[in-house]
C-alpha positions in Angstrom: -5.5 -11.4 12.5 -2.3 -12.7 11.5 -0.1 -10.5 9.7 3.1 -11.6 7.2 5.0 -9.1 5.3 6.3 -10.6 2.1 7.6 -7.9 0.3 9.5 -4.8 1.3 12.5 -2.3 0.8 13.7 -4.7 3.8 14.0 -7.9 5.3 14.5 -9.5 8.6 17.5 -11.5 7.6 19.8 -12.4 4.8 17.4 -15.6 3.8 15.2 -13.1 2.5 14.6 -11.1 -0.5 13.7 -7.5 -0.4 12.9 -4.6 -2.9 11.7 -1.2 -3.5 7.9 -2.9 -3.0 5.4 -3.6 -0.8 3.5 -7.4 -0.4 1.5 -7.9 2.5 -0.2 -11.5 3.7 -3.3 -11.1 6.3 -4.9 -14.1 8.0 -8.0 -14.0 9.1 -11.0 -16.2 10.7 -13.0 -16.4 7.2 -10.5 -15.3 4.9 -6.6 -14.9 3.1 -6.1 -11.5 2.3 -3.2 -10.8 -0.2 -2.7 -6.7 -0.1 -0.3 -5.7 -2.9 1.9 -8.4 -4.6 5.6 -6.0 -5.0 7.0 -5.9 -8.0 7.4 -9.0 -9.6 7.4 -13.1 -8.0 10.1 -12.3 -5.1 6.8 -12.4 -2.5 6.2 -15.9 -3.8 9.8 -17.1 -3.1 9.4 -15.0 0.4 6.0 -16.6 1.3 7.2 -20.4 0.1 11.0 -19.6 2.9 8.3 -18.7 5.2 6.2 -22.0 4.8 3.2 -19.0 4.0 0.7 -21.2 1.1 -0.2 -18.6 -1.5 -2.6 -21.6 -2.6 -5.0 -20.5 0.4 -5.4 -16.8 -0.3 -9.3 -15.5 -1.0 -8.9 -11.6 -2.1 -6.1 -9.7 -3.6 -6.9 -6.2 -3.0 -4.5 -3.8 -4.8 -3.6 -0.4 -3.4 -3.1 1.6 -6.6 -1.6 1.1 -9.9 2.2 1.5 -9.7 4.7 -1.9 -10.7 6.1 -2.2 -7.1 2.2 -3.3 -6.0 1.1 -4.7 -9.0 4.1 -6.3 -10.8 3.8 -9.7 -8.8 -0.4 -9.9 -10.4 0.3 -11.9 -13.3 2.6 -14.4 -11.2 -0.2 -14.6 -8.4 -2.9 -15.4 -10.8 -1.1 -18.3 -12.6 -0.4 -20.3 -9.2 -3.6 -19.3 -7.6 -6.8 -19.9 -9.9 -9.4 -18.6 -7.3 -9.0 -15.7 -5.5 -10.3 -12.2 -7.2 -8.0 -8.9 -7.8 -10.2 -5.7 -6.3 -8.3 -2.6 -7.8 -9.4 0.7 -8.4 -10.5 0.6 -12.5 -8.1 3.6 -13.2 -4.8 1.8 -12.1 -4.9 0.7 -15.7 -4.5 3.4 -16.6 -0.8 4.7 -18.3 1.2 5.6 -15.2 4.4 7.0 -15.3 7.2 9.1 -13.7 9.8 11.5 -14.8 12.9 10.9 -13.4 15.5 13.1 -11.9 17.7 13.3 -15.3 14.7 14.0 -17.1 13.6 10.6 -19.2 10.3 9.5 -18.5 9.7 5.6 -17.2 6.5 3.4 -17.4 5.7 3.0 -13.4 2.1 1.6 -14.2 0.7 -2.0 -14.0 1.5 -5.1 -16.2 -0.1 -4.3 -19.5 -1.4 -7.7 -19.8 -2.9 -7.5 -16.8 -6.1 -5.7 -18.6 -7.0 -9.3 -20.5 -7.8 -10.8 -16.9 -11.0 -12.1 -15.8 -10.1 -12.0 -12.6 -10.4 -8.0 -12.3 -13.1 -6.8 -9.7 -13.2 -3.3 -10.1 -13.8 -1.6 -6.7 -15.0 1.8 -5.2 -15.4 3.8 -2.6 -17.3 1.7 0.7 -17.2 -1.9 -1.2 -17.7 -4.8 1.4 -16.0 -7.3 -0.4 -16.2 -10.1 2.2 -17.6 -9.6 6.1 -14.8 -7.3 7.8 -13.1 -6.5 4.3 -14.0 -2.9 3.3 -12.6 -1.0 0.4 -11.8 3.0 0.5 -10.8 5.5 -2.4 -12.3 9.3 -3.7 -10.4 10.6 -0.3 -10.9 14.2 0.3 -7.8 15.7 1.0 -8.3 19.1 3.3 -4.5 19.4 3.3 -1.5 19.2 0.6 -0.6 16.2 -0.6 3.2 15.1 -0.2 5.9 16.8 -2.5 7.4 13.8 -3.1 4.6 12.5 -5.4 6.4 15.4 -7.8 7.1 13.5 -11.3 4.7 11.1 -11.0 2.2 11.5 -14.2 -0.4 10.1 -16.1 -1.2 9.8 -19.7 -4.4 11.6 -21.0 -5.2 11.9 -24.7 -1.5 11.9 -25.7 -0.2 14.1 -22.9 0.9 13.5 -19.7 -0.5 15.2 -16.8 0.3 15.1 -13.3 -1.3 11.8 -11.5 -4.2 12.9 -8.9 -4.0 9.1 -7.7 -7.5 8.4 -8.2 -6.7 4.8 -8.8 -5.5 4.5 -4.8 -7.3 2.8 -2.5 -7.1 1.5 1.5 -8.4 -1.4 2.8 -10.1 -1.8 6.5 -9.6 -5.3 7.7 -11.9 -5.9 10.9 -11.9 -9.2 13.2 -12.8 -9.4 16.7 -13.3 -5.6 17.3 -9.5 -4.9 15.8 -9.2 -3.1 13.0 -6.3 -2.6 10.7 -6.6 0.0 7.7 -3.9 -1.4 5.2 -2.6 2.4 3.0 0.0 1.0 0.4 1.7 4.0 -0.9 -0.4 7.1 0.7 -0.1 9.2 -2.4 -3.3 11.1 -1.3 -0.9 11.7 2.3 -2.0 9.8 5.2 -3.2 12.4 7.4 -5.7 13.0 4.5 -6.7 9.3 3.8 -6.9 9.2 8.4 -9.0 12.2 8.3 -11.2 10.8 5.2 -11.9 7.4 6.9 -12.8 9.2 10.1 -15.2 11.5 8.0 -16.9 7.9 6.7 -16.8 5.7 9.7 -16.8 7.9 12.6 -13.4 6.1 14.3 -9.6 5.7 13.9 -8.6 2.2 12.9 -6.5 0.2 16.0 -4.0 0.0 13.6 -2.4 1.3 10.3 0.0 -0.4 8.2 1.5 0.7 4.7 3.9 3.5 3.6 3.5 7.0 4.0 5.1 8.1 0.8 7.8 10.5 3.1 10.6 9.2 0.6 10.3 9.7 -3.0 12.0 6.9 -5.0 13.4 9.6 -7.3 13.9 13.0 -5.2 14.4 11.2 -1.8 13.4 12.3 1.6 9.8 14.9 2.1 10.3 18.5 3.5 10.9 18.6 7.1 7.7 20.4 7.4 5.5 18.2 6.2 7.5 15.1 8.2 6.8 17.0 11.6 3.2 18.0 10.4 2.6 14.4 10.1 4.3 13.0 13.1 1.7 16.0 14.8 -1.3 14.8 13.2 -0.1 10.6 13.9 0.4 11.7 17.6 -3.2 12.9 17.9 -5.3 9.8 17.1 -5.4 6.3 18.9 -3.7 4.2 16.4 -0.7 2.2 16.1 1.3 2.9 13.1 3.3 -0.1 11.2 5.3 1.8 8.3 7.5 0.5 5.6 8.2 0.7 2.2 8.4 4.7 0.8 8.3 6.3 4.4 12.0 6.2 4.6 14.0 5.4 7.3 14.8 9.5 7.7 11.7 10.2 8.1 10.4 6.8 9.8 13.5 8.4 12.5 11.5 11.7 12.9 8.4 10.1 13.3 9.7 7.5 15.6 11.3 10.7 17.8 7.5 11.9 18.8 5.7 8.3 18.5 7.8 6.2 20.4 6.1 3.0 20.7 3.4 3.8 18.9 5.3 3.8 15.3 7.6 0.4 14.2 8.7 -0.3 11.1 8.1 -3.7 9.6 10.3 -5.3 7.2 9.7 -8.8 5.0 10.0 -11.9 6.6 7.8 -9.7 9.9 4.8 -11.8 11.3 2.3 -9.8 14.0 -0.4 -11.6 15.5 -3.1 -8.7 16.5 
């Protein structure tokens, strides 16, 4: 598997664009798998600087419904006419945060986005291709991070807080590697680790995605919760490639009791595993 990130908080070099979002390319033997698209068309002008044709990808599998996945979706579909969106059916739901001041912001998908045909709607252990498997309703045996606080839903007229039921994971599997893609972590990644144990009996080689230990709005997680995750990360096999809302803070505390086992990956970053 080849792996190109095309979107992210931060880039490799000044020829690149970055963002507060999260695009991720994965090549492999029998397909293109687009995870996450940022927020809007900066992972097309990445992908087209890093010679990466767009044109070739097979799946687009969406993490969860928040704009700095989804926003690049409607840009996607109109260059590439093929390749289906797998996303949880509630990330169309109304998503939004309340911010630090107070006002409340739309953080959802694009609301056109609903009229598309190219919506697969996934769940929990869908195979959508050989290797390609889909994983949501994690069960969460420990808290899920404070710095998901102020991010709500829309029910009925009132918003309530957001139990991320629209989040899913991804397990990409070639040649007896595995690679478990997480996007956000909202559910907490010791919790969506210990749920894919639960359903498949092993630890993916590697993990790549955020771990949600930065909060857009509030800013870095409680130390507590930082060193019970760099605890629970040191106990399993994997690899760890964060980005995104980890946060460099606490990608430095992690990093302090992983070593080598924890790297941070920025656009314009190609692994070959």
């Amino acid at each position: 598997m080849k792996i190109t990130v095309l979107s992210e908080n931060t880039a490799v070099d000044e020829h690149l664009e970055c963002e507060h979002g999260l695009s991720v390319l994965v090549h492999m033997q029998n397909a293109v798998v687009l995870f996450d698209t940022g927020c809007g068309d900066m992972f097309i002008r990445n992908a087209q600087k890093l010679d990466v044709d767009l044109a070739q990808v097979t799946h687009v599998i969406l993490s969860h419904g928040h704009y700095d996945h989804a926003g690049g979706i409607p840009d996607f579909l109109s260059m590439n006419e093929t390749a289906p969106v797998y996303m949880r059916k509630e990330a169309l739901l109304p998503i939004y945060a309340v911010r630090a001041a107070g006002e409340t912001e739309y953080i959802g998908v694009p609301q056109t986005l609903a009229d598309s045909n190219r919506l697969v709607f996934s769940h929990d252990g869908m195979t959508v291709a050989p290797g390609i498997t889909l994983y949501s309703d994690f069960l969460c045996s420990e808290a899920i991070p404070d710095t998901n606080r102020g991010l709500m839903r829309m029910e009925q007229g009132q918003l309530t807080p957001d139990d991320f039921i629209h989040e899913q994971a991804a397990c990409l599997i070639q040649d007896d590697k595995s690679l478990l893609l997480t996007g956000c972590s909202h559910h907490g990644i010791i919790n969506i680790m210990k749920d894919y144990h639960q359903k498949t009996g092993g630890f993916p080689d590697y993990v790549l995605g955020g771990f949600h230990l930065h909060s857009h709005t509030y800013g870095k997680a409680e130390d507590q919760l930082i060193r019970r995750t760099a605890d629970y990360l040191a106990s399993t096999p994997s690899t760890y490639l964060t980005c995104h809302c980890t946060g460099q803070p606490s990608f430095d505390a992690l990093k302090q009791l992983l070593g080598e086992r924890i790297q941070y990956v920025s656009a314009g970053q190609t692994l070959t595993l």
